[in-house]
C-alpha positions in Angstrom: 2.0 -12.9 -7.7 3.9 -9.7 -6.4 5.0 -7.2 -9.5 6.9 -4.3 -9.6 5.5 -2.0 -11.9 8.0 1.3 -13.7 6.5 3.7 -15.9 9.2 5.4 -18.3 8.0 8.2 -20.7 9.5 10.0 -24.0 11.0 13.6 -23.7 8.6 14.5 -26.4 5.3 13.4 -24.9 3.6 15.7 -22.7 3.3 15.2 -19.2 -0.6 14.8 -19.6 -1.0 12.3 -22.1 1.2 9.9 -20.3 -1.4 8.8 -17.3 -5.2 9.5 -17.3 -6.7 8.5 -14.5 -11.1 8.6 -13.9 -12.0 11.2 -11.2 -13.5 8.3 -9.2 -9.7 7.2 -8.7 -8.6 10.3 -7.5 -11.4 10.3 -5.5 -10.9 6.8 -3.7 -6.8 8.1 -3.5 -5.6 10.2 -0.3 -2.5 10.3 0.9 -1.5 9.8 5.0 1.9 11.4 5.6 3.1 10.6 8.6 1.1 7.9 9.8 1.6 4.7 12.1 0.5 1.5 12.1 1.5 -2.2 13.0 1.5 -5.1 10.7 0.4 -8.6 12.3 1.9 -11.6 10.9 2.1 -15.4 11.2 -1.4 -15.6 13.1 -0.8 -12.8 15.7 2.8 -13.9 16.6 4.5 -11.6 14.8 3.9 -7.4 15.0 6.1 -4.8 13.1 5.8 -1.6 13.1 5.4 0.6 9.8 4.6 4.1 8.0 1.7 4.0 5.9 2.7 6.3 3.3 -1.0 6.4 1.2 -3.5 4.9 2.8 -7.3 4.5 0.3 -10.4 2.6 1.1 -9.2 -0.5 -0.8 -5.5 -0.2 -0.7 -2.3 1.3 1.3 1.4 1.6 0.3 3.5 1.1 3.5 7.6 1.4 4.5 8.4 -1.5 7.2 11.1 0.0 9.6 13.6 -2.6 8.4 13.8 -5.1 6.1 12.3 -8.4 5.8 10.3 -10.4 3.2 6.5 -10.1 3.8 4.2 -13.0 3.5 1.5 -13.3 0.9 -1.8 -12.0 3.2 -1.1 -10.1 6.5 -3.5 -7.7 8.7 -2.6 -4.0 8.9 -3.2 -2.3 12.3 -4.5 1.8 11.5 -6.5 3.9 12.9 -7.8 1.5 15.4 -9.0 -1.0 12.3 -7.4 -4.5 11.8 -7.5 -5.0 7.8 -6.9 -8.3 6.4 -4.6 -7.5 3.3 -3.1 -9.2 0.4 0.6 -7.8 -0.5 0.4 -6.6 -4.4 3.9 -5.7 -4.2 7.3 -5.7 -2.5 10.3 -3.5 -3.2 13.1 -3.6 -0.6 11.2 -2.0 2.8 8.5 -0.8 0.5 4.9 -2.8 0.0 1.6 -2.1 -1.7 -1.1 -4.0 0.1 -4.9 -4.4 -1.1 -7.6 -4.8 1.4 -9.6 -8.2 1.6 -12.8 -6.4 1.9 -12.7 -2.3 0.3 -14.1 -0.5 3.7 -14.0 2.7 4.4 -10.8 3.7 6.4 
C-alpha cells in the first residue's frame, strides 16, 4: 500500500524535538544530487528515464521525467546496478522506492 506521509509541527516546539533520528539512519542516508538512472518496467518493455534525488543502501527517492502512474515492483537502473524495488510511495512525478534486497549501492 503506497502512503504519503506530512509532518506538520507547532510554532512553539523546537525544531529538535520534533524528529530524532539514530546515528545508524543518518549513516545508511546520503543524498545523490544530480544523478541518472533508468527505471525498467513491465518485464523489460518499458524504460524511463529518471533523477534519483537520494539514493541509500535500502532505499532511493526518484523524479520520473513526466508523469505517469508506477507499478507496484519495478527495477531501477544506477550506477551500473539493476535493483529490484518495491514503490513505498507516489506523489505526482515523485516516488520513494525500497530495494528488494538492502545492498550496498
Amino acid at each position: 500500500m503506497r502512503s504519503i506521509l506530512f509532518m506538520s509541527q507547532k510554532a512553539d516546539t523546537p525544531s529538535s524535538d520534533v524528529m530524532k533520528t539514530s546515528p545508524q539512519i543518518r549513516q545508511d542516508f546520503s543524498e545523490a544530487p544530480n544523478l541518472t538512472a533508468t527505471i525498467v518496467m513491465d518485464g523489460g518493455l518499458t524504460r524511463a528515464p529518471v533523477s534519483v534525488m537520494n539514493l541509500s543502501r535500502t532505499n532511493a527517492q526518484i523524479e520520473v521525467h513526466y508523469a505517469t502512474e508506477l507499478p507496484p515492483t519495478l527495477s531501477l537502473l544506477v550506477n551500473n546496478r539493476l535493483e529490484l524495488c518495491e514503490v513505498i510511495w507516489q506523489f505526482a512525478q515523485f516516488a520513494g522506492l525500497r530495494f528488494s534486497i538492502a545492498q550496498a549501492v
